[in-house]
MARLOZA-888653 format. One record per residue (C-alpha): residue number from 1; chain; x negated, y negated, z negated. Coordinates in steps of 0.02 Angstrom, whole numbers, plus 50000, padded with zeros to 5 digits. Each point is the difference from the previous one (the first is absolute). Layout:
BEGIN
  num  cadena     xx     yy     zz
  NUM       A      X      Y      Z
...
//
This chain:
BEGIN
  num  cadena     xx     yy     zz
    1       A  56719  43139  55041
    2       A  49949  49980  49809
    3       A  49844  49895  49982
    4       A  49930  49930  49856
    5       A  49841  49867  50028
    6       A  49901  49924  49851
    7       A  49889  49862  50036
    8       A  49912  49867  49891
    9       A  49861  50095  49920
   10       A  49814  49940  50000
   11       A  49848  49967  49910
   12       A  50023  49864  49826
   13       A  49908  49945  49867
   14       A  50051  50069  49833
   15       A  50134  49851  49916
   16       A  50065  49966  50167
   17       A  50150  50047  50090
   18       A  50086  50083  50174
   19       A  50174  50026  50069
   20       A  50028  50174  50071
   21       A  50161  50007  50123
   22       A  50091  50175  50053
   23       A  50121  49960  50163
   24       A  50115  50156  50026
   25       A  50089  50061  50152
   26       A  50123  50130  50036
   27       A  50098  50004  49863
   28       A  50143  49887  49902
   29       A  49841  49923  49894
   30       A  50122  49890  49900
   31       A  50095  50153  49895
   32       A  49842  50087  49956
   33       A  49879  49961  49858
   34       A  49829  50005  50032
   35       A  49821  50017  49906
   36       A  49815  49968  50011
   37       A  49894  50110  49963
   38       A  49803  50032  50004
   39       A  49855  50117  49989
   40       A  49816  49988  49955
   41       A  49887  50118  50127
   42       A  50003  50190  49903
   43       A  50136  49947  49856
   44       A  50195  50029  50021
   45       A  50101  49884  50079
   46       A  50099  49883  49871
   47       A  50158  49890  49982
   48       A  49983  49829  49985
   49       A  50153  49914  50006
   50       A  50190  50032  50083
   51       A  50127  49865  50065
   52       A  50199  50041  50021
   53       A  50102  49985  50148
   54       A  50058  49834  49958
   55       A  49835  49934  49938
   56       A  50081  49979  49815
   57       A  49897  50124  49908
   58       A  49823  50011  49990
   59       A  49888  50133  49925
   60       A  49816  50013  49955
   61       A  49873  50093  49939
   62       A  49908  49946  49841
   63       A  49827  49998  50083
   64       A  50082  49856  50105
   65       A  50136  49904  49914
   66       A  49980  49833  49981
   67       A  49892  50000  50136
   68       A  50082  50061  50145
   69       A  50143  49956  50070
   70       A  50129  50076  50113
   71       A  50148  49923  50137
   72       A  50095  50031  50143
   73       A  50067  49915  50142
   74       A  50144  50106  50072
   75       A  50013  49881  50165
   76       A  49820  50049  50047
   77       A  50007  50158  49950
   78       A  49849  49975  49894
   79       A  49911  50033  49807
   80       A  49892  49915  49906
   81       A  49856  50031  49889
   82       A  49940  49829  49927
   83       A  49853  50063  49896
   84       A  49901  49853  49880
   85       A  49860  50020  49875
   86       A  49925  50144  50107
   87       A  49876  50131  49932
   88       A  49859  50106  50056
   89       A  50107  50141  49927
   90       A  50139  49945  50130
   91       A  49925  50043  50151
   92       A  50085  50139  50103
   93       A  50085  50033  50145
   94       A  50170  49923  49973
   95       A  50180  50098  50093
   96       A  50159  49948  50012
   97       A  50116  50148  49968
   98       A  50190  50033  50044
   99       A  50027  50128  49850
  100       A  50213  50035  50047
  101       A  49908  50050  50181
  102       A  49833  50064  49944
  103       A  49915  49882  50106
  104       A  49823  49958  49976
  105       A  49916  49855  50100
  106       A  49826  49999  50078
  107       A  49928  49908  49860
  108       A  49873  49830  49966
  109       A  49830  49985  49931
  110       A  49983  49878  49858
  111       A  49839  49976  49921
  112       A  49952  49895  49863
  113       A  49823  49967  49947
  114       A  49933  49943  49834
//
């Protein structure tokens, strides 16, 4: 069975930083790329950054780069979202997303306060 959990979201001060985690199941997780994506309550769902299979390309988008980062660890089956310098403008609900199986995960809260 596919499954797809995020976890590592929660409440930080603006300049500080989390680690969001996505552990997958049910599929071979190591020859699929994956993404992170998030959405702000009433606005459209956006990209924020995509890893390959291998882990040896990295995407972002601009609202992020520099800032975020994302990794893989193909033995846990798990994705990474190291985000520093956090912003009020940053907070969403954050989803890991399978796009070759058009796979969405449940989703985590951050929120970052001025």
């Amino acid at each position: 069975q596919l499954q797809v959990v995020e976890s590592g979201g929660g409440l930080v001060q603006s300049g500080g930083s989390l680690r969001l985690s996505c552990v997958a199941s049910g599929y071979a997780f190591s020859r699929l790329p994956m993404n992170w994506h998030r959405q702000i309550p009433g606005k459209k769902r956006e990209w924020v950054a995509q890893i390959t299979a291998t882990g040896d390309g990295t995407d972002y988008a601009d609202s992020v780069k520099g800032r975020f980062t994302i990794s893989r660890d193909n033995l846990k089956n798990t994705v990474y979202l190291q985000m520093n310098n956090l912003r009020p403008e940053d907070t969403a609900i954050y989803y890991c997303y399978i796009p070759d199986l058009k796979f969405w995960g449940q989703g985590t809260q951050v929120t970052v306060s001025s």
